[in-house]
ZAMARGU-4260 file (C-alpha; in steps of 0.2 Angstrom, whole numbers, plus 5000, padded with zeros to 4 digits):
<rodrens>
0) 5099/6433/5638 | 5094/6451/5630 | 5098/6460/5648 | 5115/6451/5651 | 5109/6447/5671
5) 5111/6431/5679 | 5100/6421/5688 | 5110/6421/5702 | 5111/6439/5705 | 5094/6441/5705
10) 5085/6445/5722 | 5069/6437/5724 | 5054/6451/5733 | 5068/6466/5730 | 5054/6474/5720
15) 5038/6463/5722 | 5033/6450/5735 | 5036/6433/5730 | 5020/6424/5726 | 5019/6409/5737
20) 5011/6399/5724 | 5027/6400/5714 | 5038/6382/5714 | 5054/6397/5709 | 5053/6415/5711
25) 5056/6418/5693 | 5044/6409/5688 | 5030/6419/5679 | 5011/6414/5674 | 5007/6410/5657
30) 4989/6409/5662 | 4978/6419/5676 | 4964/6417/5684 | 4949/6428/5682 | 4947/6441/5690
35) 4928/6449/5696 | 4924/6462/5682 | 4938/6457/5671 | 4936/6448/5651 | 4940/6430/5655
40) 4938/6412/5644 | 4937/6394/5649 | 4951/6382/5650 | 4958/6369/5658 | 4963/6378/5672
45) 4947/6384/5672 | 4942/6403/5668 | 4954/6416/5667 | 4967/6427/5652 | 4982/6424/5646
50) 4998/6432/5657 | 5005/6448/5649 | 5020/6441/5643 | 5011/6427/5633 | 5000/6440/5625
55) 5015/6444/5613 | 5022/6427/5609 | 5003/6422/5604 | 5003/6436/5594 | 5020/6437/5585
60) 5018/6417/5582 | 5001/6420/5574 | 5006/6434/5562 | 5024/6434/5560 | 5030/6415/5562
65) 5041/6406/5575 | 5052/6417/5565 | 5055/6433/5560 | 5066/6448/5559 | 5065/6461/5569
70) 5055/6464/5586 | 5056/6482/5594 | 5052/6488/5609 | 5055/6502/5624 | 5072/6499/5634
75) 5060/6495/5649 | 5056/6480/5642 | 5069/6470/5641 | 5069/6462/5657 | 5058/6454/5661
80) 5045/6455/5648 | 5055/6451/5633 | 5065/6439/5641 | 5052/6431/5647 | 5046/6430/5630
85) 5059/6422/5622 | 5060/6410/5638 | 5041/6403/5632 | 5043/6405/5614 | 5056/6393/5613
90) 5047/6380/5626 | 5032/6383/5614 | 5043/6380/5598 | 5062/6374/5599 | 5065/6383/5583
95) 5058/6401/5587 | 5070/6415/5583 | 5071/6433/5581 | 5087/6441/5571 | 5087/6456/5579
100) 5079/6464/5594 | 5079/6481/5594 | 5077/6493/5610 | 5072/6512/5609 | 5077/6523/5621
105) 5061/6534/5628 | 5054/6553/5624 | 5057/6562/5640 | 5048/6576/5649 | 5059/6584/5661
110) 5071/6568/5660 | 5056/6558/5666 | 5048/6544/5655 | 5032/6551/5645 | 5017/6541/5652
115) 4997/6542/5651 | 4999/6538/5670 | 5011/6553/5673 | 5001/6563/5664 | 5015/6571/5657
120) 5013/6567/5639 | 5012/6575/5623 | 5001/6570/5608 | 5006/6570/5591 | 4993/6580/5588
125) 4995/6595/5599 | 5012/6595/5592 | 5009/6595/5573 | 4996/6609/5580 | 5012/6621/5580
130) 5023/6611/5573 | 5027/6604/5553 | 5027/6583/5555 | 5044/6583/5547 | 5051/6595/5560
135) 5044/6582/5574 | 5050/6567/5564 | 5068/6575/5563 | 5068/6579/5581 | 5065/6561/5585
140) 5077/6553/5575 | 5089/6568/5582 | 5095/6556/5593 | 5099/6537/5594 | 5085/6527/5593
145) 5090/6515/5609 | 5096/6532/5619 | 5083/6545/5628 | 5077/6562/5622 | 5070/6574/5632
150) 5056/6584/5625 | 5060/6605/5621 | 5052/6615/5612 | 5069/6623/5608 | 5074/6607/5600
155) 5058/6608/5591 | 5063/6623/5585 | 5080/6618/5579 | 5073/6602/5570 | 5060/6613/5561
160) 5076/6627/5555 | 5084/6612/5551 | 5070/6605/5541 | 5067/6622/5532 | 5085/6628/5528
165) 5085/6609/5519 | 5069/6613/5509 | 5075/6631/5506 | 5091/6625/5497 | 5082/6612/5486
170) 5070/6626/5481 | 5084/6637/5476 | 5092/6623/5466 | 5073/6622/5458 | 5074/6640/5454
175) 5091/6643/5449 | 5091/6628/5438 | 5073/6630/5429 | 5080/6643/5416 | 5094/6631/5409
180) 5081/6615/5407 | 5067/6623/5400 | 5072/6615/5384 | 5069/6598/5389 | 5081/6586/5395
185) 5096/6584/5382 | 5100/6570/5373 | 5112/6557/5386 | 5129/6556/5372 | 5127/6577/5376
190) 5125/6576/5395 | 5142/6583/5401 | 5154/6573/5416 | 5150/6580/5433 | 5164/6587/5442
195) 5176/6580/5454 | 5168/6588/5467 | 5153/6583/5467 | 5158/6565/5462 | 5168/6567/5479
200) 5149/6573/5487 | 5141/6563/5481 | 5154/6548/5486 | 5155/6552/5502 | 5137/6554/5506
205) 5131/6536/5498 | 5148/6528/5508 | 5143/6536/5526 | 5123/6535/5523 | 5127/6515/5519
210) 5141/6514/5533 | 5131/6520/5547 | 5113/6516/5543 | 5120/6500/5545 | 5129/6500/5559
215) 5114/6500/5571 | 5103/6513/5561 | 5116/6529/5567 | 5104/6543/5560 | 5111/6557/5572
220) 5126/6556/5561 | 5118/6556/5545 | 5109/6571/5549 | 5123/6582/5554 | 5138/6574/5539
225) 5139/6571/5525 | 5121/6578/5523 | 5126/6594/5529 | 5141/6596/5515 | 5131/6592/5500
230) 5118/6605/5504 | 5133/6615/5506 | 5141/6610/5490 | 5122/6616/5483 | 5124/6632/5489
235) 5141/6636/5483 | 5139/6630/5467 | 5124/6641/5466 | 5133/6655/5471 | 5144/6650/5456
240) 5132/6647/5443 | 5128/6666/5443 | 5147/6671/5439 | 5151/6672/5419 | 5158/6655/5413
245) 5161/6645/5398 | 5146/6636/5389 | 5156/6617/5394 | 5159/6622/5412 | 5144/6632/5415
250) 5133/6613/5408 | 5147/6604/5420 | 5139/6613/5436 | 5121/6610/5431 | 5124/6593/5427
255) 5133/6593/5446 | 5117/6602/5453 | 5106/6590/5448 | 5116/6573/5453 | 5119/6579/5470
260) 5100/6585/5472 | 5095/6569/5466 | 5106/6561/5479 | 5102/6570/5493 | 5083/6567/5490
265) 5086/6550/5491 | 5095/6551/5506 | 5079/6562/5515 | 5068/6549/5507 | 5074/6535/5516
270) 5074/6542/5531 | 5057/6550/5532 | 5059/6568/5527 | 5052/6568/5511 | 5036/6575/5508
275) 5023/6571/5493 | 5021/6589/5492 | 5031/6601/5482 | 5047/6610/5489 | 5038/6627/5490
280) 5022/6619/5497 | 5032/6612/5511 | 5039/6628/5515 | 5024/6638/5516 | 5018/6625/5527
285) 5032/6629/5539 | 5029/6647/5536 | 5010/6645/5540 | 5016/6636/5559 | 5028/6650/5562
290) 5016/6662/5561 | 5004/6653/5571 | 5018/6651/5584 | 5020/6668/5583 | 5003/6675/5584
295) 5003/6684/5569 | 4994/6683/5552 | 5006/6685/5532 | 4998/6701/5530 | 5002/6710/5548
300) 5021/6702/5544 | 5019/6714/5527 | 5013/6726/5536 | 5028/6728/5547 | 5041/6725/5533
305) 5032/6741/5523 | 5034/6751/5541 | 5051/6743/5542 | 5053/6751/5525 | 5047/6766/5527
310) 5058/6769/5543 | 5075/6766/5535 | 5069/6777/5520 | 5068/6793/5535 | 5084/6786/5542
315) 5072/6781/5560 | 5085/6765/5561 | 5079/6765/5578 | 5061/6761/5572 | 5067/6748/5559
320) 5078/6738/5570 | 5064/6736/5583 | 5053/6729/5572 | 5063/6719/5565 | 5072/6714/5583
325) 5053/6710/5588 | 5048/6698/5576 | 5065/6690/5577 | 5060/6687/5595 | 5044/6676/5590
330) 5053/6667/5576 | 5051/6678/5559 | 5068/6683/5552 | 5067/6698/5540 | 5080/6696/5526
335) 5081/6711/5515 | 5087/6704/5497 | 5093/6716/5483 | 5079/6730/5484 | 5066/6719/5494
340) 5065/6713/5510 | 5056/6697/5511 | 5052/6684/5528 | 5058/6666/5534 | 5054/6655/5551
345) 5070/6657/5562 | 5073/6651/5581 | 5065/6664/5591 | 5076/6674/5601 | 5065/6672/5615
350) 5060/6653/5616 | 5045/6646/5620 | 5046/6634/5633 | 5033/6620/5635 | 5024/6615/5653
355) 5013/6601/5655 | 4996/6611/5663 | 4987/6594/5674 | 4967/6597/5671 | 4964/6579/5675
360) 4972/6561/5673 | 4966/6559/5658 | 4967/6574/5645 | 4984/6584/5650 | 4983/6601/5640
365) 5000/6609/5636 | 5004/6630/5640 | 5018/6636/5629 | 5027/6652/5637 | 5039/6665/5635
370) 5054/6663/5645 | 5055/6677/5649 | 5040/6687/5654 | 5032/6683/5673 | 5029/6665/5676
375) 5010/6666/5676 | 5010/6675/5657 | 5004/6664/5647 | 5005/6663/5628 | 4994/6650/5621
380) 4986/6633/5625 | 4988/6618/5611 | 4972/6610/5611 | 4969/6594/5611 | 4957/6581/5615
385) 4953/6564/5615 | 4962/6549/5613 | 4980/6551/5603 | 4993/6543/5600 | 5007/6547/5609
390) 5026/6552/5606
</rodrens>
């Protein structure tokens, strides 16, 4: 069966007390009776609601077939629900079969399971409060989908530098690459070859995205391979493209550019990290959650660049470093560019960490703070009310 455990090695009332109207302790009820209070139909057994395990199998039979797929689920479900599952399906229907059943692993608060009855849950909408949905989406797929990951707001933070560092390099390849195809697209007999390297790129990403996505769906790896050296192979070449070269080389790297830009898009696309916005729309988005993580509004950050400004003009390198050691803290990175000095999301050297503040059982409201200030500081509350779907 899906857990590997044997009948034998079973323990009957280890966990719960044996029902004495059970011919076998691992016997389980298709039907129960109603309860006082409780939603209930007439049957031959007289009133009463299907068992929870029943529930499912009714419902995959009725949408899906005796067969199908793919059938998901948390880790925790395995035994007994899902065995049970299959153990009435098959009595129902001889022929029922699932291809693949597929565990995940569960988002973890301080390495305990995220649960309404906790109350140690986070919504996805508090989250995407502070948070781009790409970074969350990233974050989650992170990891393994059958292994656990616990919830940090510096992972957070990592997915959503991740997330912007990838947009950042498609937007430069934009940029840096508008200039050469303003003409339109030239004629495919004139299209130049692209270069070993990026055939090599370009190679190597298809071959591991294929390999691993189908050897039990590793995204972890994808993330952090092949991925990683095409975005690399972007920058360099861009870096290049602004040496002097010949006409045939010089059409050799944009071609290259734009094979292995198109190939990493698709890549992002399959997994979710696309968006149906441009590449510059999505990065001001991250911008505009950074600086709501931060506390601060565009024009005080342009404020503090002029100030910075003006300080290393009167040599007050003092003055200039502690503003910009101070934004850095809450997650703006100055970057000074030629003759301009211009501002990014970073990782704030300061992270925020994230507390679960229990109002009630029902709406748990989430405190981010410093880490370091005093423990009672606090920064900011994510609202959220209401009902949400949760991680």
């Amino acid at each position: 069966m899906l857990s590997g455990q044997r009948l034998e090695h079973n323990r009957a009332g280890e966990r719960v007390a044996v029902d004495s109207r059970k011919r076998h302790p691992a016997d389980f009820a298709l039907w129960k009776a109603a309860k006082p209070g409780e939603p209930s139909w007439d049957s031959p057994w007289g009133p009463g609601r299907p068992g929870w395990h029943i529930e499912c199998s009714a419902m995959s039979a009725c949408y899906l077939t005796h067969k199908f797929d793919i059938h998901g689920g948390g880790i925790d479900l395995i035994f007994p629900h899902h065995e049970n599952e299959v153990a009435q399906s098959w009595a129902a229907d001889h022929e029922s079969h699932i291809s693949y059943w597929m565990h995940n692993g569960h988002v973890t608060n301080n390495n305990e399971k995220m649960s309404k009855s906790l109350g140690n849950f986070f919504t996805i909408r508090q989250i995407t409060e502070r948070y781009h949905p790409l970074a969350l989406r990233h974050f989650l797929i992170s990891a393994h989908y059958k292994s656990p990951l616990n919830y940090s707001i510096s992972q957070l933070e990592s997915s959503s530098d991740a997330i912007y560092y990838i947009f950042q390099t498609l937007q430069d390849c934009k940029d840096a690459l508008s200039p050469f195809l303003q003409g339109g697209a030239e004629k495919n007999e004139n299209v130049p070859q692209i270069n070993e390297a990026a055939k090599e790129c370009i190679k190597k990403l298809n071959v591991e995205f294929e390999t691993k996505m189908s050897d039990d769906l590793q995204t972890p790896v994808i993330l952090t391979g092949a991925l990683q050296e095409a975005l690399k192979f972007v920058n360099s070449s861009l870096k290049m493209l602004k040496k002097k070269m010949q006409k045939r080389a010089q059409s050799q790297l944009i071609q290259s550019l734009l094979e292995v830009e198109k190939e990493v898009g698709k890549v992002l696309d399959l997994l979710g990290l696309l968006s149906s916005k441009s590449y510059a729309e999505v990065l001001q988005q991250f911008k505009d959650k950074a600086l709501k993580r931060a506390g601060l509004a565009e024009d005080e950050v342009l404020h503090l660049i002029e100030e910075r400004t003006q300080a290393r003009i009167n040599k007050d390198f003092p003055k200039s470093d502690k503003i910009r050691t101070d934004l850095t803290a809450k997650g703006i990175a100055l970057m000074d560019v030629g003759n301009e000095t211009i501002w990014r999301p970073c990782i704030p050297t300061e992270p925020l960490v994230a507390e679960v503040v229990q109002r009630d059982q029902r709406a748990p409201t989430v405190e981010e703070k410093q880490s370091t200030p005093p423990v009672n500081q606090k920064v900011e509350e994510i609202p959220g009310n209401g009902p949400h779907k949760t991680t």
